[in-house]
N, C-alpha and C positions, 0 to 999 in steps of 0.2 A: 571424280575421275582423276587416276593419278596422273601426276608432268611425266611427260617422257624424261628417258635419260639422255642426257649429251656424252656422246662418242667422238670419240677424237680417229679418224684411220689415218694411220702412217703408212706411205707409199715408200717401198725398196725397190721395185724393181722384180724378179723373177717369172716364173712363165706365166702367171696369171696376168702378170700383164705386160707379156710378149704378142707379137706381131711378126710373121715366117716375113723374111728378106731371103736376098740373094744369097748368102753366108748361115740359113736356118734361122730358128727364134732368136729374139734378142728385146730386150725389154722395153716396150715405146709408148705405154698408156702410162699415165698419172692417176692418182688416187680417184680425181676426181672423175676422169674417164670411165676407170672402174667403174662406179657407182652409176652412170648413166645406163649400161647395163642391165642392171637390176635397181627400181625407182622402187619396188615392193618396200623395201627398207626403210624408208620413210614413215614406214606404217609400225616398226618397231622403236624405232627414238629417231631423236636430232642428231643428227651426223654430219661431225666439218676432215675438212680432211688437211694432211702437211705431207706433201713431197718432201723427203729427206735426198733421195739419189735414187737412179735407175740403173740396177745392176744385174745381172747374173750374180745369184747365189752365190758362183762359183768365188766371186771377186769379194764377197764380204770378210771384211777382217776384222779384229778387235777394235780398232780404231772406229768404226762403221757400227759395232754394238755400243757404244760408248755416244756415238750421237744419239741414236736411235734412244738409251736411255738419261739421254740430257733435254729431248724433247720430250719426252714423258714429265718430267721433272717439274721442265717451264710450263705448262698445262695442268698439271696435277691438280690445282686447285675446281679447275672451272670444268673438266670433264669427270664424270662419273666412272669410265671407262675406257678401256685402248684396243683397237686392233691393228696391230703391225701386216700387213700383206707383205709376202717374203718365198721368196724362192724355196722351193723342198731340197735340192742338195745340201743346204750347209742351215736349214732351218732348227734342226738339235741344238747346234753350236749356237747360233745367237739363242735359244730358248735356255739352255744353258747360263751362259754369258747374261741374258737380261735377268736371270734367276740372283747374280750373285752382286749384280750392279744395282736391282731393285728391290730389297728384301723386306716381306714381311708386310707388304703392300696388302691394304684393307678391299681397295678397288682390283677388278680384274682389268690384269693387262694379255690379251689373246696375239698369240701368232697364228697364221694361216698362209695357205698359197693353195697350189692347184698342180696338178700333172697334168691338165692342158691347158692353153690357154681360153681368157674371159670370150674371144672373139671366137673361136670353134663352135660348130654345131654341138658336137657332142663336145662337154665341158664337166670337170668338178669344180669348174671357177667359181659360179654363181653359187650355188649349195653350200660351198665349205664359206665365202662371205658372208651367207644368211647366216648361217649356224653360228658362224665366231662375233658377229654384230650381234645374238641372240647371248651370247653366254658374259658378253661384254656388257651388255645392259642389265645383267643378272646379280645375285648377290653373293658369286661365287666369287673369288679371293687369288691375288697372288697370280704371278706367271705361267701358263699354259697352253698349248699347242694344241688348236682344234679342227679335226679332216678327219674327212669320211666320218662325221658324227659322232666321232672319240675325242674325250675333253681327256689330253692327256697333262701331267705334273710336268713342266717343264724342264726341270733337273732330269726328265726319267725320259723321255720325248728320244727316238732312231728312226731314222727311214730305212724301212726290211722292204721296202718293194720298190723298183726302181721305174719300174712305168705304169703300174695298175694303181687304182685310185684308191685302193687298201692301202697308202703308201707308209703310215708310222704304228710304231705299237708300244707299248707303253713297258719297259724293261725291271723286270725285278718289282714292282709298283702297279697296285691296281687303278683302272682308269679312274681320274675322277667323278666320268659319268659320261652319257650319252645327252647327241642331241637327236630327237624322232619328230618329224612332223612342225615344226618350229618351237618345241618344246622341251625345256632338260629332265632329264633323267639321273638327278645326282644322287651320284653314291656319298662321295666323300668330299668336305669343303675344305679346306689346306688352311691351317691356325693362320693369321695375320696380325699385327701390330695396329696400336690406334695411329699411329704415322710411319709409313713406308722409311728405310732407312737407304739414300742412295749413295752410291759409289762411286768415284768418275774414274780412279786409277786403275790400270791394268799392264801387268809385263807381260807381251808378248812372247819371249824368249823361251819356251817349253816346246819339247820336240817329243814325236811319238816315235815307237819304234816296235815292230810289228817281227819278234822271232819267226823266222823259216830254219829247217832241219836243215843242219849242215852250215849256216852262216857261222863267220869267223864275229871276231867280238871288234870289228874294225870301225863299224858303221857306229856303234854305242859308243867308242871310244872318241869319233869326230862329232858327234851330235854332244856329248858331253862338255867338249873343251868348246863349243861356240851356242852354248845355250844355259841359261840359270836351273832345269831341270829336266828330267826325260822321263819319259812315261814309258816304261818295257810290257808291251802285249804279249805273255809268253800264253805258252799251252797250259791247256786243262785248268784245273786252280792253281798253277804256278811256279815257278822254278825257271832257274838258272841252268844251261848249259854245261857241264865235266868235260865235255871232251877235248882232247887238244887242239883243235882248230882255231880255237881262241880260249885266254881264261876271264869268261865274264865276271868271274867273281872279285878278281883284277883290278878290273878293268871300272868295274862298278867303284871297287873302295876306296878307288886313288880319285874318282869322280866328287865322292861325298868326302873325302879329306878334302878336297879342293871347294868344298861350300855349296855343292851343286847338292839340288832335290832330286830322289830318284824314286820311283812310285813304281811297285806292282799290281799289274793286274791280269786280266786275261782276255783271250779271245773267242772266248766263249761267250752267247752272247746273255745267257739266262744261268740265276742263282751265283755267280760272281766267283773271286776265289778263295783260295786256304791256302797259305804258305806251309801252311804246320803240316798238311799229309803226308809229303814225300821229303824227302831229306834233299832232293835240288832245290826243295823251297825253306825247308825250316833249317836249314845249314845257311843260309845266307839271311831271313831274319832274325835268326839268332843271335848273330854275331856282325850284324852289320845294322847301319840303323836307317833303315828304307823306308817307305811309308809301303800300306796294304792299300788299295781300293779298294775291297771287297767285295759288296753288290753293285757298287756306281760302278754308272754307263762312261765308256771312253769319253765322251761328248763334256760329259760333267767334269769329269778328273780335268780334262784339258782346262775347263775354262777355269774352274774354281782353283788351279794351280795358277793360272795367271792373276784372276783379282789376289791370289793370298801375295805373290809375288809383289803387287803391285800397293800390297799395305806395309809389308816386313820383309826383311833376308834373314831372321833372327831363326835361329833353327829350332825351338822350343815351340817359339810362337807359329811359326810354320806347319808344324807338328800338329798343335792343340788346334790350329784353326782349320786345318785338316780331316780333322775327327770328328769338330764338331759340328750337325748336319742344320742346314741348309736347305729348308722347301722339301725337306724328306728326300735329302740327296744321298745318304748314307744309312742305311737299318741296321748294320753288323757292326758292331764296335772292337777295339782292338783286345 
């Protein structure tokens, strides 16, 4: 008979293991709590658990992905596998973020949470645990986000539903596979390295910015002078503003003379963008030297602009590490 596997769960905090107060949910159960819960699991491997902090999602910052994967780190040797328990609003962003902090990791490391809380009648609490301590113990590879029974690529990982238990889906990037009945369903296993490669640095300094019809080019101009890089969500595949309201194009070039990153992409949220279609887009990559996103998820661009930030300011190297893809973070090349 074979050993079970040892699992390591990391407690953050979010509604799985929230508790309604006077002021709504707020996160009060610890990892180990969790688990008493659901005792079944013991019946899939050995499970210890490490309290990191109890947050609202809402509150996780890069600084907060950066523990989460320094505990991964100091363990690595003695557990098989991870599951992080994490709030759904900002669960992309750390899936994201642990993507480019932990690369190329041979062992899975799973995210999960719940859109209700572990102590509700009705719950995804228990179920998306089962499933993420099942694909944790499994010989699947590398960072991934598992609810509602979808093992998704962490680089690729959004929350499209804000309260239904359908809550992520897996963008540009087919799911790695299904969990049914406590059993995976894998399509695809994500390449890994014979030693995980970790990260600790990150520049927090990248701002996003979200074109609306009719905005002046004011907002790009202050998010520019008080940040290392900006991410512009325009429309469709992409493109810069003409009109006189503001001249983004400006506004942009005096940003990137100034040494600042400026990354297009779009907000749309499937098959990503093309500068080159329309002349608002291919007039400004033309002649200006911007990065493309292309298929990558908002989620991903943010974080993977702060680890590149947080290894170089060198504009070449900025560039090359940019393009080059990360846990299937990027398919379309320049």
């Amino acid at each position: 008979m074979m050993e079970k596997k040892k699992i390591l769960l990391i407690g953050t905090g979010g509604t799985i293991a929230s508790e309604m107060g006077e002021n709504g949910l707020s996160p009060e159960l610890n990892s180990e709590q969790l688990l008493k819960y659901i005792p079944d699991i013991s019946g899939i491997c050995k499970i210890s658990c490490c309290q990191l902090f109890s947050l609202d999602s809402t509150n996780i910052q890069p600084k907060h992905w950066a523990r989460v994967a320094e505990a991964i780190r100091e363990n690595y040797r003695e557990y098989d596998g991870f599951v992080i328990a994490h709030g759904t609003d900002t669960m992309a962003y750390t899936a994201a973020g642990l993507s480019y902090l932990i690369q190329g990791s041979p062992k899975p490391i799973v995210l999960t949470g719940a859109q209700k809380p572990i102590g509700f009648e009705t719950t995804d609490s228990k179920q998306n645990l089962r499933d993420a301590v099942t694909v944790a113990a499994s010989d699947m590879a590398g960072v991934m986000l598992v609810f509602n029974g979808k093992i998704i690529m962490g680089t690729r990982a959004r929350k499209t539903h804000s309260k239904s238990f359908e809550a992520f889906s897996s963008i540009n990037y087919p799911l790695l596979g299904m969990v049914r009945d406590g059993r995976i369903i894998r399509y695809i296993r994500p390449e890994a390295r014979a030693v995980p490669q970790f990260y600790d640095r990150m520049n927090p300094r990248v701002a996003l910015m979200k074109l609306i019809p009719g905005a002046d080019c004011g907002a790009a101009a202050y998010l520019l002078e008080h940040n290392d890089a900006l991410i512009i969500e325009s429309f469709g595949v992409g493109g810069l503003p003409t009109y006189k309201a503001g001249d983004y194009y400006e506004t942009v070039k005096a940003g990137l003379e100034n040494g600042k990153v400026v990354v297009m992409t779009t907000q749309v949220e499937n098959e990503g963008s093309d500068l080159s279609v329309y002349h608002v887009g291919s007039s400004i990559k033309r002649n200006l030297p911007i990065l493309e996103a292309y298929d990558m998820t908002t989620e991903a661009v943010c974080a993977k602009l702060m680890w590149i930030l947080g290894q170089t300011g060198d504009r070449k190297w900025v560039e090359e590490l940019f393009y080059t893809p990360v846990a299937c973070d990027i398919l379309v090349g320049k």
